[in-house]
C-alpha positions as a Markdown table, in Angstrom:
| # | Residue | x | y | z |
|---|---|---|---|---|
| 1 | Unk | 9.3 | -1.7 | -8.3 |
| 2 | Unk | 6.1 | -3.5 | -7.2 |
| 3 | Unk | 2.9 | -1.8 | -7.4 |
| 4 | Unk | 2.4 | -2.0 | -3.4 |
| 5 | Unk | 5.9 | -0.3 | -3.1 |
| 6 | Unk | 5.6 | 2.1 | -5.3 |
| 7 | Unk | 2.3 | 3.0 | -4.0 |
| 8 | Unk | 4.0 | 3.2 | -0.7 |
| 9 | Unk | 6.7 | 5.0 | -1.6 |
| 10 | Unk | 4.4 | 7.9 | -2.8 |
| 11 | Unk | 2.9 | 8.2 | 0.5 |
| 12 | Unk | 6.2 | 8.2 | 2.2 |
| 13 | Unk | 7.3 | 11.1 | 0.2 |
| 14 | Unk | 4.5 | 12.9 | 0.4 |
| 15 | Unk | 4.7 | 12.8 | 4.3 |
| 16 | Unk | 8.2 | 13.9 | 3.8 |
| 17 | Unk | 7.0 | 17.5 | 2.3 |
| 18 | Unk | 3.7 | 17.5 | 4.3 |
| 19 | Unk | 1.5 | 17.2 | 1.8 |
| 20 | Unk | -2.3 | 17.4 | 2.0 |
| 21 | Unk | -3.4 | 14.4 | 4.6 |
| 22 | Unk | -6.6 | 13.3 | 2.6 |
| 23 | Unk | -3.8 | 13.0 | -0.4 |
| 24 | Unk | -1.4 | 10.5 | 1.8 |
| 25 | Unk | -4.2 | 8.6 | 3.0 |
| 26 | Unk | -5.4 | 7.3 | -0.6 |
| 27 | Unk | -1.6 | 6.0 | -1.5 |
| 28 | Unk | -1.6 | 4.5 | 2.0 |
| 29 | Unk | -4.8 | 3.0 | 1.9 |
| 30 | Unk | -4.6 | 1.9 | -1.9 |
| 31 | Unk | -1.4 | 0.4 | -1.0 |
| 32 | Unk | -2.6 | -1.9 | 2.1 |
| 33 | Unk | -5.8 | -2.7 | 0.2 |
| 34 | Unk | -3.8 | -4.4 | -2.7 |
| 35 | Unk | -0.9 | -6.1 | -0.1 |
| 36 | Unk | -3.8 | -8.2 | 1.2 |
| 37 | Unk | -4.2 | -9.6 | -2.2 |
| 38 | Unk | -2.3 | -12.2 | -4.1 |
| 39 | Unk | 0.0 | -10.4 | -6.7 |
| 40 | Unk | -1.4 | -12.6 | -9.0 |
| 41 | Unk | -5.0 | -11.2 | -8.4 |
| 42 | Unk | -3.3 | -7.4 | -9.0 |
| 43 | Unk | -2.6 | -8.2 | -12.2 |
| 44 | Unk | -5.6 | -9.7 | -13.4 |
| 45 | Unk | -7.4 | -6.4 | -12.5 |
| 46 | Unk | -5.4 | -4.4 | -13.7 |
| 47 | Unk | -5.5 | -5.9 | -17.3 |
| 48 | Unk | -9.2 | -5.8 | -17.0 |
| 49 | Unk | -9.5 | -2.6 | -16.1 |
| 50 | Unk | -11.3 | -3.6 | -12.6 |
| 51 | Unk | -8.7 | -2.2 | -10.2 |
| 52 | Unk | -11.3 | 0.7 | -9.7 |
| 53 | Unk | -13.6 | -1.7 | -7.8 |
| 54 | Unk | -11.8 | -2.4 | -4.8 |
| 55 | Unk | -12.9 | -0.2 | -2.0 |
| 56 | Unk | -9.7 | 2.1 | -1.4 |
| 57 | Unk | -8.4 | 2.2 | -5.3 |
| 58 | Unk | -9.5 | 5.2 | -7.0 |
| 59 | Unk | -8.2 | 6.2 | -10.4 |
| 60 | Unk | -4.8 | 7.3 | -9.5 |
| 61 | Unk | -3.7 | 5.0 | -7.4 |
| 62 | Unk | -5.0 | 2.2 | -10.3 |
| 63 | Unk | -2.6 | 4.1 | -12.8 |
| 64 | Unk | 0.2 | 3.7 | -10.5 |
| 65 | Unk | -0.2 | -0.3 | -10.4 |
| 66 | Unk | -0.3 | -0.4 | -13.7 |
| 67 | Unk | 2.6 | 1.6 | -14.6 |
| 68 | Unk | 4.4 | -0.3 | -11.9 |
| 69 | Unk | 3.2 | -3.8 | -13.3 |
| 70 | Unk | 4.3 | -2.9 | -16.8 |
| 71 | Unk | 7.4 | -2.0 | -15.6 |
| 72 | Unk | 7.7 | 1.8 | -16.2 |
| 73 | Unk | 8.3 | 4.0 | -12.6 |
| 74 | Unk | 5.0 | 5.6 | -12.2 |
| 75 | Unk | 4.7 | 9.2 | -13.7 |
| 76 | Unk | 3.1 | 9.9 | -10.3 |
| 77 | Unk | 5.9 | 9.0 | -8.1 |
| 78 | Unk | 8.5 | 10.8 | -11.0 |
| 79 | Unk | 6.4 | 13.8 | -10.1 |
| 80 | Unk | 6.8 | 13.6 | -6.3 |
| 81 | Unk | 9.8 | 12.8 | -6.3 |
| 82 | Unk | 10.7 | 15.9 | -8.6 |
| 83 | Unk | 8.8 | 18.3 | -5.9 |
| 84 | Unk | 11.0 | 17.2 | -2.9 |
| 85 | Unk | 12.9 | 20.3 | -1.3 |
| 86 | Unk | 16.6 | 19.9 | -1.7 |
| 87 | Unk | 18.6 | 18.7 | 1.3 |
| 88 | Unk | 19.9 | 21.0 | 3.6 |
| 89 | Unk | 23.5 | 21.8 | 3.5 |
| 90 | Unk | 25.1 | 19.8 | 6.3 |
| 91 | Unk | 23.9 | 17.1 | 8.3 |
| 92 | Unk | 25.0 | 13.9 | 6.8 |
| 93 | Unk | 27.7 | 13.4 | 9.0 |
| 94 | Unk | 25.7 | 13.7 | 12.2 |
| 95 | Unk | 22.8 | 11.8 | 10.3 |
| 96 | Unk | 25.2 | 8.7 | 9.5 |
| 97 | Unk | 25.8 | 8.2 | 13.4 |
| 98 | Unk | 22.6 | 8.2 | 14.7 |
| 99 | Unk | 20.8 | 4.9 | 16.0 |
| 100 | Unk | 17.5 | 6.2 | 16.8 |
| 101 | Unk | 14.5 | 8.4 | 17.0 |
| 102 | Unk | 13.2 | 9.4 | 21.0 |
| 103 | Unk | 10.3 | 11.2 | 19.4 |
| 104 | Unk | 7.1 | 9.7 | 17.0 |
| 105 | Unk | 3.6 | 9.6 | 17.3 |
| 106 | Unk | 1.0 | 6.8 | 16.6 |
| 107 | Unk | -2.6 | 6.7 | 15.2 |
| 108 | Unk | -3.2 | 5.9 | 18.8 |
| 109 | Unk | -2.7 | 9.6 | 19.9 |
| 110 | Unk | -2.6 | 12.4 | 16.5 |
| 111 | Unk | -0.3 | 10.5 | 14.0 |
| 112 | Unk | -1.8 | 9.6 | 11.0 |
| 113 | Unk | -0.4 | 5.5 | 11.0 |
| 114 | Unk | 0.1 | 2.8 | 13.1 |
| 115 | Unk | 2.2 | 1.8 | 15.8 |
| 116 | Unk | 3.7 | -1.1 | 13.7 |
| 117 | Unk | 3.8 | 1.1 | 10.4 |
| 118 | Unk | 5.9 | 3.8 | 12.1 |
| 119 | Unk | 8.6 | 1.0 | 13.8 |
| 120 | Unk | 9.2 | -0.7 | 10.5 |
| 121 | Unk | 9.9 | 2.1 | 8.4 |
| 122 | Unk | 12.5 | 3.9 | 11.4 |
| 123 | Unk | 13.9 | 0.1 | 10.9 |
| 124 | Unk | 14.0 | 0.8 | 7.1 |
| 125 | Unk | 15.9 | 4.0 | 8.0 |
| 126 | Unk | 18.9 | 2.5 | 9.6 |
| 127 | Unk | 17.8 | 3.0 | 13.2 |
| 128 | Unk | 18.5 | 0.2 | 15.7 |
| 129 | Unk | 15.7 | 1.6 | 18.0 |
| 130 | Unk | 12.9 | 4.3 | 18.1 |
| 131 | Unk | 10.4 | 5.6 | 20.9 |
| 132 | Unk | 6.9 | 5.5 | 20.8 |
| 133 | Unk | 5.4 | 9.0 | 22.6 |
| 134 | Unk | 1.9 | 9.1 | 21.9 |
| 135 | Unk | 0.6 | 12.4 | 23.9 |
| 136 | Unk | 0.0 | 12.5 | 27.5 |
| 137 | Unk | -4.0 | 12.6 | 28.4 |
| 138 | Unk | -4.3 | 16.7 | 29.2 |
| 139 | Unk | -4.0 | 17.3 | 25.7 |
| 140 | Unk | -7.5 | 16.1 | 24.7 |
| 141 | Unk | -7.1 | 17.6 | 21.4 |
| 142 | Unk | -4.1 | 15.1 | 20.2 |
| 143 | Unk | -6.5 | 12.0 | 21.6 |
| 144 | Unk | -4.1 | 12.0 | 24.6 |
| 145 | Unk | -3.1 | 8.3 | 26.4 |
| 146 | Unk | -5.3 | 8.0 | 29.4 |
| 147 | Unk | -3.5 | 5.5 | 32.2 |
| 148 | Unk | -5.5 | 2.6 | 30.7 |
| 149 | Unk | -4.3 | 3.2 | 27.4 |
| 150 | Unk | -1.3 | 3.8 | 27.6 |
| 151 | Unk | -1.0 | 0.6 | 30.1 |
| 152 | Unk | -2.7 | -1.1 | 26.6 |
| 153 | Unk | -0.4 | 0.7 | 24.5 |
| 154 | Unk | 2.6 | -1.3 | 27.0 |
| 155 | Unk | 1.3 | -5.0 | 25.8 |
| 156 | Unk | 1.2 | -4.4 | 22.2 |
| 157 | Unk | 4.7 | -2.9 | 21.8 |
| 158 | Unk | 6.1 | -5.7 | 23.8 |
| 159 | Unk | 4.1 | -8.3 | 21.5 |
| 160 | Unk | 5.3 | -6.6 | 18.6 |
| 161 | Unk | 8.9 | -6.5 | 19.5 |
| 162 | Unk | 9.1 | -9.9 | 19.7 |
| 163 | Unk | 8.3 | -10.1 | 15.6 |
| 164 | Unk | 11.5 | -7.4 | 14.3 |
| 165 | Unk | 14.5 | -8.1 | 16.5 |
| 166 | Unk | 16.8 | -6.9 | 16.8 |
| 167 | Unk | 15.6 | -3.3 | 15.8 |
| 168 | Unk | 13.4 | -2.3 | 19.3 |
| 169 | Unk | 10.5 | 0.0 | 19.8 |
| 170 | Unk | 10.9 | 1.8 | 23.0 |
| 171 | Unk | 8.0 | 2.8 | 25.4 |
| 172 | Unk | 7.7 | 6.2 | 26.0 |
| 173 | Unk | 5.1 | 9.6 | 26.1 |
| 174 | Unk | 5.1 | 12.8 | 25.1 |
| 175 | Unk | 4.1 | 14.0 | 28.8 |
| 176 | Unk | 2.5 | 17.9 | 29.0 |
| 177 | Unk | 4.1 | 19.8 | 31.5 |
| 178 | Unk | 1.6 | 21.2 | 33.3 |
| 179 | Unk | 0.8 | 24.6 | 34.8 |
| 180 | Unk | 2.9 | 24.1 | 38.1 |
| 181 | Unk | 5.8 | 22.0 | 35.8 |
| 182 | Unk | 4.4 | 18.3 | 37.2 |
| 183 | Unk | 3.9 | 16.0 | 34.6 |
| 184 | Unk | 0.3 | 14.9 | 33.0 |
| 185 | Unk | 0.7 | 11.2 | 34.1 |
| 186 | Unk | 0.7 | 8.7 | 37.1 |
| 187 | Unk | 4.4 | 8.5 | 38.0 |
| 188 | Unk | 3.9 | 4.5 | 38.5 |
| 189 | Unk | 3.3 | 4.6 | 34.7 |
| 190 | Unk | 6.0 | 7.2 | 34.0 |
| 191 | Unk | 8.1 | 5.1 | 35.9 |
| 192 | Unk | 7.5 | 1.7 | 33.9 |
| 193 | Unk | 8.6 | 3.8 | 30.5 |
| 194 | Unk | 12.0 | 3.4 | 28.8 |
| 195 | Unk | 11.8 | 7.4 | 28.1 |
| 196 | Unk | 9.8 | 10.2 | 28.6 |
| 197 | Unk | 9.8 | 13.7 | 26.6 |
| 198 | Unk | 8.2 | 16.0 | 28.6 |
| 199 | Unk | 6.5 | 19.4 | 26.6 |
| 200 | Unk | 5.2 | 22.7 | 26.7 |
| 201 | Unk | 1.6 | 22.7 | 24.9 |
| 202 | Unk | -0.5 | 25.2 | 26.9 |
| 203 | Unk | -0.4 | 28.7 | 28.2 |
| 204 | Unk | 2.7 | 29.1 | 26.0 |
| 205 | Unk | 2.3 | 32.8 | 26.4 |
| 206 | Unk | 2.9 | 32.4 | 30.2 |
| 207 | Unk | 4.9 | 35.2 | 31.3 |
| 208 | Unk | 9.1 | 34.6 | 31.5 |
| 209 | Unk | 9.2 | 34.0 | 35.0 |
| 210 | Unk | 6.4 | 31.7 | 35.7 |
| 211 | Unk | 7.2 | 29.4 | 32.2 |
| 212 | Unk | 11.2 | 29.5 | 33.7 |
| 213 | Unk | 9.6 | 28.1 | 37.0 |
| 214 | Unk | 7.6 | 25.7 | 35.6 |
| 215 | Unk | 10.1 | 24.0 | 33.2 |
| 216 | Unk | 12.8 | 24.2 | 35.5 |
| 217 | Unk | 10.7 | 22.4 | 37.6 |
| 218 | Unk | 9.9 | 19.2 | 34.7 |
| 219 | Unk | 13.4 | 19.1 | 33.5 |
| 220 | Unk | 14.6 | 17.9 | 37.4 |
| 221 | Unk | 11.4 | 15.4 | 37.5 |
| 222 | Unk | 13.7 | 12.0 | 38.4 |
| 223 | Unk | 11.0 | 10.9 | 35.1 |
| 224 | Unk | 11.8 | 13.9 | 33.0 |
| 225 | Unk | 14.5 | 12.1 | 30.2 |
| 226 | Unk | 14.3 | 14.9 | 27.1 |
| 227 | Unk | 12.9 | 18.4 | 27.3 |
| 228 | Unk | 10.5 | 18.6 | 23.9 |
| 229 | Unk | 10.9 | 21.6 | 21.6 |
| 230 | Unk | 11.5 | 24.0 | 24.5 |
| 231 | Unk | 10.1 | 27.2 | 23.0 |
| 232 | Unk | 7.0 | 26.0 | 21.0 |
| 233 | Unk | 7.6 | 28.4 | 18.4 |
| 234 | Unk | 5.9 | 27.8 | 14.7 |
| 235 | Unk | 7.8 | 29.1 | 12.0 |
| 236 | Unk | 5.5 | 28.2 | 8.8 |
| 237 | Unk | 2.0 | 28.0 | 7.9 |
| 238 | Unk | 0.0 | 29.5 | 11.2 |
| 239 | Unk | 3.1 | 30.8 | 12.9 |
| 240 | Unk | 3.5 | 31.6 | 16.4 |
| 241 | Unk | 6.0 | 32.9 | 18.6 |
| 242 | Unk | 8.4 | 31.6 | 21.0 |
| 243 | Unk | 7.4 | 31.0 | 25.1 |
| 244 | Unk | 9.6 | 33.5 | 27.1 |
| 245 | Unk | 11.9 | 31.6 | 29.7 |
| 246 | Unk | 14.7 | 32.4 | 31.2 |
| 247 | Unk | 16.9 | 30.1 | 28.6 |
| 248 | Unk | 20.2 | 30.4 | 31.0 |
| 249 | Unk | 18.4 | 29.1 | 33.9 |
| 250 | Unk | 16.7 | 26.5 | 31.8 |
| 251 | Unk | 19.9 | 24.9 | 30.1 |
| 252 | Unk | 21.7 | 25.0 | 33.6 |
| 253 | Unk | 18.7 | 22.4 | 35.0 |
| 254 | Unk | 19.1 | 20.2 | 31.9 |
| 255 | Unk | 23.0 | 19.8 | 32.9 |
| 256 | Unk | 22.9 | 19.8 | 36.7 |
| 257 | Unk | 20.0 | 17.1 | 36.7 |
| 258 | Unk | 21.0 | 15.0 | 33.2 |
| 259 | Unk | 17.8 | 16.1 | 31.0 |
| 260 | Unk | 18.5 | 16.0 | 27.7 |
| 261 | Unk | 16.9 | 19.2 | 25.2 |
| 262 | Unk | 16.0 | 18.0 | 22.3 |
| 263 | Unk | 16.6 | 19.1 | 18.9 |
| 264 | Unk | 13.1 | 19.0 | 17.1 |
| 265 | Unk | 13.1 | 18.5 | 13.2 |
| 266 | Unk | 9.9 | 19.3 | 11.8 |
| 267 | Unk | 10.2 | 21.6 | 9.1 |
| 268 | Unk | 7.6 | 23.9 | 10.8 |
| 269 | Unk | 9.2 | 24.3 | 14.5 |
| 270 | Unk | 13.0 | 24.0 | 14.1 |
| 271 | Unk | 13.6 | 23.8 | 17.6 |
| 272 | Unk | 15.2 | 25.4 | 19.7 |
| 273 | Unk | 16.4 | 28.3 | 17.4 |
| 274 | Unk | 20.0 | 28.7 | 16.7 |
| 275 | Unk | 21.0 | 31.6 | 19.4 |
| 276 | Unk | 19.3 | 29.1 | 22.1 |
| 277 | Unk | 20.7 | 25.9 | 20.4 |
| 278 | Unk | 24.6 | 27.6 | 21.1 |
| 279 | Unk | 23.5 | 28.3 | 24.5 |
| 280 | Unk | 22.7 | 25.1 | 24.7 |
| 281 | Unk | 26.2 | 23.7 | 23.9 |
| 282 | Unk | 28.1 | 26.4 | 26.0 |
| 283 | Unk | 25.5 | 25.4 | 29.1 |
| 284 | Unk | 27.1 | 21.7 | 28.9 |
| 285 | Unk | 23.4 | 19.7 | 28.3 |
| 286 | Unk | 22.8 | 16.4 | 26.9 |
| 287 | Unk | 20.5 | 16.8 | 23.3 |
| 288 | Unk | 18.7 | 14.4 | 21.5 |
| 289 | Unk | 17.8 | 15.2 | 17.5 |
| 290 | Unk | 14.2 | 13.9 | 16.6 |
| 291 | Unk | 11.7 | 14.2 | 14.3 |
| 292 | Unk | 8.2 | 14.4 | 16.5 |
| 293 | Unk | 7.1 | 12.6 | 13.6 |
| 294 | Unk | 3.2 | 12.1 | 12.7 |
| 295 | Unk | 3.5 | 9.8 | 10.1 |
| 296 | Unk | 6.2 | 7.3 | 8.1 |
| 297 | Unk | 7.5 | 9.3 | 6.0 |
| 298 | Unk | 8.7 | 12.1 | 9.1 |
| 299 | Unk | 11.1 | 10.0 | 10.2 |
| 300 | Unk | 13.1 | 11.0 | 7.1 |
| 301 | Unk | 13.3 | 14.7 | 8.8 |
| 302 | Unk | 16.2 | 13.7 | 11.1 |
| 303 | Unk | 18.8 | 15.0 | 8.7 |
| 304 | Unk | 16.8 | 19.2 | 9.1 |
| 305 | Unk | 17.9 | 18.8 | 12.9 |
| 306 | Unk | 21.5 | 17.5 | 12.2 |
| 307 | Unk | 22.0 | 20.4 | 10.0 |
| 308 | Unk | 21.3 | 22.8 | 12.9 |
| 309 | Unk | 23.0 | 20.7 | 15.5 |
| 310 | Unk | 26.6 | 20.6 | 12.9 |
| 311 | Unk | 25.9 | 24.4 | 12.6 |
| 312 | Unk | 25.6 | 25.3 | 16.1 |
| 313 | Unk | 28.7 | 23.1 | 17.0 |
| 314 | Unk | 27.0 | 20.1 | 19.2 |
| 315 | Unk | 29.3 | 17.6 | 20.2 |
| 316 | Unk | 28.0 | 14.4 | 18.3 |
| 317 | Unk | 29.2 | 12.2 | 21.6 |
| 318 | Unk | 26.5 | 14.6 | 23.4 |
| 319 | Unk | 23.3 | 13.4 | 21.5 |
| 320 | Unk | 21.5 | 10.5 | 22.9 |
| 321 | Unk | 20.5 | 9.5 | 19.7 |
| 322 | Unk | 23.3 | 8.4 | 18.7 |
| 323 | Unk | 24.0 | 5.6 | 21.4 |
| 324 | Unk | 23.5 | 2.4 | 21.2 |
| 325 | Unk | 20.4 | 0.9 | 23.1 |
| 326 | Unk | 22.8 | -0.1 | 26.2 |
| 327 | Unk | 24.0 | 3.2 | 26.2 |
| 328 | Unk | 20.9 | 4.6 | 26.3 |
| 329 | Unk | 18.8 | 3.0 | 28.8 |
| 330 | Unk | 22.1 | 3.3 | 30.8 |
| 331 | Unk | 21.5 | 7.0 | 31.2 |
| 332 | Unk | 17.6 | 6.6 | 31.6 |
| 333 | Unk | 18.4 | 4.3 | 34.7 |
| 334 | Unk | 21.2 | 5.9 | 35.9 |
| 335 | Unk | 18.9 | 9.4 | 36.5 |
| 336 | Unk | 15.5 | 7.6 | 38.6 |
C-alpha cells in the first residue's frame, strides 16, 4: 500500500464510524499534502526524518508513510480497522444491486470534503452515478446554496463530469420544506436539477396536523423527487424524537403523485423507523436507500439502510437507487 493510500484509507474509515472530525481532517490533509509531491521526494523525507516539516504532516501521519514505504501495513490503520462495528445482518443482497447514491453533501454546504472527493470515491464504490445535494439556503446553519451558488455549483459539476465518464455526478439539493410545505428555492433552479430531496429541518415539533399538511403538500411539488428522512428523529448522541404526521396520509401522497421516501442510512437517524418503513411498503411508494453522507468515507453506509429495507420487505424493483441512470431520469422527467 502506498503511503498516500494508506493515509487515505484511514480517513475513509474513520468517516465510516464517525470519528472525531479534527482526527479525519489530519489523515485527509496529510494525505493531499504528500500526493502533490513526487513519490520520490516522500521517501527521501522519510529516511531523513524530515516528513514532520511539511505543513499538514504531524507525527502520526509521518509514522504512517513510513510504515507504508517499508512495506509493513501501518499499525495505525491495523488499529482502525480493528475498531469498525461489525456489518449488519442482512443487506448485501440489496447492497450488490444498487447503482447509486441520491443523497451527499459537499464542503460547499456542511460536508467535510469536496465535490470532486465525494464523486470519485461513490465511483470507487461500485456506483454508476451519485447526486450532489448540498442544503437549500434557509438552513443558514448548514452554509445553505443561495441561487448564485448553487447556479456556480451547476458549471463545476458539468466541468467535472466530463473528466470520470462514464460514472456521473447528478445535480441536485437538499431543499427545506418550509413552514407552508413550498420549497426553499426558485423553481427555475429546481427545475434545471436532475433530482431534488426535499426535508424537514425546522419546527420539527410542529403539531400532527399542521406537519401532515405541510409535507403532504412538498411531496406533490411537480419538483419534489425523494422525501428526506421523513421523521427527523436522532437516535444516538443528542437524540431527539420523531415529527408527528399523519404517516398514512403521508405515504398515500408519495404513491398518488410518484415521490419517492427515502430510506436514510446514517447510523444516527435510521430513517424512517421500521413500523413506518412497512407502512411504507403496504402504501405502494417508490423508496430510495441513501447515505446523506458528509464526507467519503459515508458513502460506505448504504449497506445500514439495505439491512432495514430487506427486513421490512421492500421490493428491490421499488428503489430508485437501484436503476440505471436512463431509468432514473426517466422517472424524474416523467413527474414535471
Amino acid at each position: 500500500m502506498l503511503p498516500v493510500e494508506a493515509l487515505e484509507r484511514i480517513a475513509f474509515l474513520l468517516e465510516r464510524s464517525l470519528a472525531p472530525p479534527y482526527r479525519v481532517k489530519a489523515f485527509r490533509t496529510a494525505a493531499r499534502v504528500l500526493a502533490a509531491l513526487p513519490e520520490a521526494e516522500v521517501a527521501e523525507r522519510a529516511a531523513a526524518g524530515t516528513l514532520e516539516s511539511l505543513k499538514g504532516v504531524g507525527p502520526k501521519t509521518a509514522q504512517v508513510v513510513r510504515e507504508a514505504l517499508a512495506g509493513r501495513t501501518p499499525a495505525y490503520l491495523e488499529r482502525v480497522e480493528a475498531e469498525q462495528p461489525p456489518p449488519p445482518e442482512g443487506g448485501a443482497r440489496l447492497r450488490a444491486l444498487l447503482k447509486g447514491d441520491c443523497h451527499l453533501h459537499s464542503d460547499w454546504s456542511d460536508g467535510g470534503s469536496p465535490i470532486e472527493e465525494m464523486a470519485r470515491t461513490a465511483a470507487a464504490l461500485g456506483h454508476e452515478w451519485a447526486v450532489l445535494t448540498d442544503h437549500s439556503p434557509r438552513l443558514t446553519v448548514a452554509r445553505g446554496l443561495t441561487a448564485d451558488r448553487l447556479r456556480a455549483q451547476l458549471d463545476l459539476v458539468a466541468e467535472l463530469n466530463a473528466t470520470w465518464a462514464p460514472f456521473r455526478l447528478l445535480t441536485g439539493i437538499e431543499c427545506d420544506i418550509l413552514d407552508d410545505g413550498s420549497l426553499d428555492q426558485d423553481p427555475e433552479l429546481l427545475a434545471r436539477l436532475d433530482v431534488v430531496v426535499v426535508s424537514v429541518h425546522s419546527k420539527l415539533r410542529m403539531d400532527a396536523r399542521s406537519m401532515t399538511r405541510r409535507m403532504v403538500a412538498a411531496v406533490r411539488n411537480p419538483h419534489a423527487d425523494i422525501l428526506g428522512h421523513c421523521t427527523g428523529r436522532l437516535i444516538a448522541g443528542k437524540a431527539r424524537p420523531e415529527s408527528e404526521f399523519d404517516a398514512a396520509a403521508v405515504f398515500a401522497a408519495c404513491a398518488d403523485s410518484g415521490t419517492a421516501v427515502e430510506i436514510n442510512s446514517r447510523p444516527e437517524r435510521l430513517d424512517p423507523p421500521r413500523r413506518l418503513l412497512r407502512q411504507a411498503v403496504d402504501a405502494g411508494v417508490l423508496f430510495s436507500v441513501d447515505t446523506d453522507a458528509h464526507a467519503p468515507g459515508q458513502l460506505d453506509w448504504q449497506v445500514l439502510g439495505c439491512a432495514r429495507a430487506e427486513e421490512c420487505g421492500v421490493p428491490a424493483e421499488r428503489v430508485v437507487t437501484t436503476w440505471s441512470y436512463e431509468r432514473l431520469m426517466g422517472w424524474v422527467d416523467a413527474r414535471v
